[in-house]
C-alpha positions, -999 to 999 in steps of 0.1 A, spaced: 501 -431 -461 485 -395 -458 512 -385 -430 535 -393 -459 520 -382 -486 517 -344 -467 551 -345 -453 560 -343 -492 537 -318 -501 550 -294 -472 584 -304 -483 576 -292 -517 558 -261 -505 588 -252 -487 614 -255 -515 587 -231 -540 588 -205 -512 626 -207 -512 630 -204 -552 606 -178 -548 627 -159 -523 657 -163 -540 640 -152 -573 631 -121 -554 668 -115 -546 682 -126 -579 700 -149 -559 707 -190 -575 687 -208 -556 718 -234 -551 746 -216 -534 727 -186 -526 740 -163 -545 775 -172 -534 784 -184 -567 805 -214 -552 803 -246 -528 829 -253 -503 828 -290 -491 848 -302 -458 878 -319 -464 871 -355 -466 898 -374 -443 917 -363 -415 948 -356 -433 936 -332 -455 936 -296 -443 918 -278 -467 881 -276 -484 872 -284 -517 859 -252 -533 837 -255 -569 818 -231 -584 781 -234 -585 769 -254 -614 739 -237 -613 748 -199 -626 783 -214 -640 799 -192 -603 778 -158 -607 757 -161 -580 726 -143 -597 692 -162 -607 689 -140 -640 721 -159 -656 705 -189 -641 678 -188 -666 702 -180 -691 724 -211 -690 693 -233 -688 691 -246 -724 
C-alpha cells in the first residue's frame, strides 16, 4: 500500500504546484485563464463543440474574482 499511498501524495503535490502557478499568474486554476471550456461534440453527427464558461471565475479567467465568488 505505500506505492499507493505516495502515488497520491505526488499527485497532490503536483496539483499545489499548479494552483500555485496559476496563483502566480492570476490565472483560474480550471480553464486557465481562458475563462471557458470547449468540450468535443459528442456523436458523429454533430459538428460543433459545446462551449461553457468556466464555473470557476463565472468566464473571467482571473484567480482574484476566483476568490471573490467563493462564498
Amino acid at each position: 500500500m505505500g506505492i499507493i499511498q505516495a502515488f497520491f501524495n505526488w499527485r497532490e503535490g503536483k496539483y499545489q504546484e499548479h494552483l500555485e502557478a496559476m496563483y502566480e499568474e492570476d490565472k483560474c486554476p480550471q480553464c486557465h485563464g481562458k475563462g471557458y471550456h470547449v468540450y468535443p461534440p459528442v456523436g458523429e453527427f454533430i459538428p460543433y463543440n459545446h462551449i461553457f464558461d468556466c464555473a470557476g471565475c463565472e468566464g473571467l479567467g482571473s484567480y482574484s474574482k476566483r476568490d471573490s465568488t467563493i462564498v
